[in-house]
Structure formats: C-alpha cells, structure tokens
C-alpha positions in Angstrom: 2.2 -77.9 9.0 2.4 -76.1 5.5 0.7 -77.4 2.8 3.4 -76.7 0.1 2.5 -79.6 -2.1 -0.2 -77.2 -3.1 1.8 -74.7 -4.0 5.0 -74.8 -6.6 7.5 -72.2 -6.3 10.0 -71.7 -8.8 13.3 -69.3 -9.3 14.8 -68.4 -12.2 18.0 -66.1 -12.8 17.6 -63.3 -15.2 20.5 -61.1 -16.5 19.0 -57.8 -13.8 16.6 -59.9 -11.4 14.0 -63.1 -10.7 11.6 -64.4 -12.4 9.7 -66.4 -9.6 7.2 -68.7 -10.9 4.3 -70.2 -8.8 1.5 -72.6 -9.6 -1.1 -74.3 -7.6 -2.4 -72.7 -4.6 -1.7 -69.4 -3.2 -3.2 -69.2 0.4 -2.9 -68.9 4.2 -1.2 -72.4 4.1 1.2 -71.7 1.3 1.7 -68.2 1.1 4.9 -68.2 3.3 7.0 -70.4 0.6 6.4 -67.5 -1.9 7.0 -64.8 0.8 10.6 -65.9 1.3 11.7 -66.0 -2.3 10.2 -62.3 -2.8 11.9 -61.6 0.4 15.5 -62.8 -0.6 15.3 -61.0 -4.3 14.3 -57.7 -2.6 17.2 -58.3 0.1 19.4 -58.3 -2.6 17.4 -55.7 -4.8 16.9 -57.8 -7.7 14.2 -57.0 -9.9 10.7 -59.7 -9.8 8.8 -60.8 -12.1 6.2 -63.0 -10.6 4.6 -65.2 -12.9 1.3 -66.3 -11.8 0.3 -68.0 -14.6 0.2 -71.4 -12.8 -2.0 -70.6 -9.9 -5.1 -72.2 -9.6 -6.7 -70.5 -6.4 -5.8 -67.1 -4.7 -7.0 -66.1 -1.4 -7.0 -62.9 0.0 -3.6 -64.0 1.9 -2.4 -64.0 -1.8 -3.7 -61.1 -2.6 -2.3 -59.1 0.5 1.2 -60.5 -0.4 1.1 -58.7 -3.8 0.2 -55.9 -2.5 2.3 -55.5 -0.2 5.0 -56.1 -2.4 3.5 -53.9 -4.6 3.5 -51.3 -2.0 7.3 -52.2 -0.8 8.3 -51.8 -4.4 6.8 -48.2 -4.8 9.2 -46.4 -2.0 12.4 -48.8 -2.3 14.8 -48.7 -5.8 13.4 -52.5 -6.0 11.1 -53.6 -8.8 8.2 -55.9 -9.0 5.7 -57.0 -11.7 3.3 -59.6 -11.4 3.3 -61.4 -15.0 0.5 -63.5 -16.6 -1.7 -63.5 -13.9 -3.9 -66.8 -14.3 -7.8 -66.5 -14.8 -7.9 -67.0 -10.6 -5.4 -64.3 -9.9 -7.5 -61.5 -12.4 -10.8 -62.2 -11.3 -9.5 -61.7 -7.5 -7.9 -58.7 -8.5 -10.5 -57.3 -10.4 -13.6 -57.9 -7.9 -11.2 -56.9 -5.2 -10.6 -53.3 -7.1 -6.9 -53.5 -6.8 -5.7 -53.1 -10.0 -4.3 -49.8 -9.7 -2.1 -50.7 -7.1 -0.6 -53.4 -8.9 1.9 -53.4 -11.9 0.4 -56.3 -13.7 2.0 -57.2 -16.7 -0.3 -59.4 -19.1 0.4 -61.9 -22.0 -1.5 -59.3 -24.4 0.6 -57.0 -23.4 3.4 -59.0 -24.2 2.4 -59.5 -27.5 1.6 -55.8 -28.5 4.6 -54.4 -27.3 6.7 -57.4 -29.5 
C-alpha cells in the first residue's frame, strides 16, 4: 500500500503550464503520486515547474524520476524545470553528479534575474 501521507502533491494552473508542488517524502513508496501529475501535464504538453522546495527526503527513485523527466523533456516540445530544490533534493543532486542533466531553477536565481 502507498505511503502517500508522506508525500504532498500539489497542482497549480499557470497561464502556459503546471506548477506541481511536492513536500515530504519523495521515494519508492511515494514516487508514483508525483509520477502521474508529471505524466498528465506532459500528455497535454503543458509546461512544469516542479517545486521541490517542500521535500524533506529524496531517494534515488526521486532522483531517477527527475531525470527521466529531464530526459523526456529534452527530445519532446514539452518543458520541465525543477524549482527551489530543498536542501535534500541539492545535496542528492550534487553527490549524485547530475546537475548537468537537470534544469534546476534556484531561488538565487530568482532573485538575480528580478
């Protein structure tokens, strides 16, 4: 049985896409409720932003997701960012090396480019 009470996902309608929010838990237990939002905005080729800014633990389930978003975003017209990864979500992408094949979008960033 799922354990999404660990795991909060959240959609939001922007003017061209998603903005899918997720907090708690992002693992082999949860992962799936994430997968089908991601799954019905790239149906309907929405744009994503995932904001990650609420997850608390990321396994490498979680991290597999991204990138295989990541990597479904770079040959289709559909567009994905994963926004203010949480502390959890950086460190696992950053010992994991997989930055580069990831459009992370950070709130620094944010701030520069406003």
């Amino acid at each position: 049985m799922p354990h999404t009470d660990l795991l909060r996902v959240t959609v939001e309608p922007l003017e061209d896409g998603r903005l899918i929010r997720a907090a708690g838990e992002v693992d082999l237990s949860t992962a799936a409720a994430l997968t089908r939002e991601l799954a019905a905005a790239r149906v309907e080729a929405e744009t994503v932003l995932l904001d990650l800014s609420g997850v608390t633990f990321i396994d490498s389930t979680g991290l597999h997701l991204l990138l295989d978003e990541s990597r479904r975003s770079a040959v289709t017209d559909w567009s994905f960012f994963v926004v203010r990864p949480s502390g959890a979500v950086r460190r696992l992408i950053e010992i994991s090396g997989t930055a580069d094949l990831l459009t992370v979008i950070d709130s620094t960033a944010e701030r520069v480019l406003s």
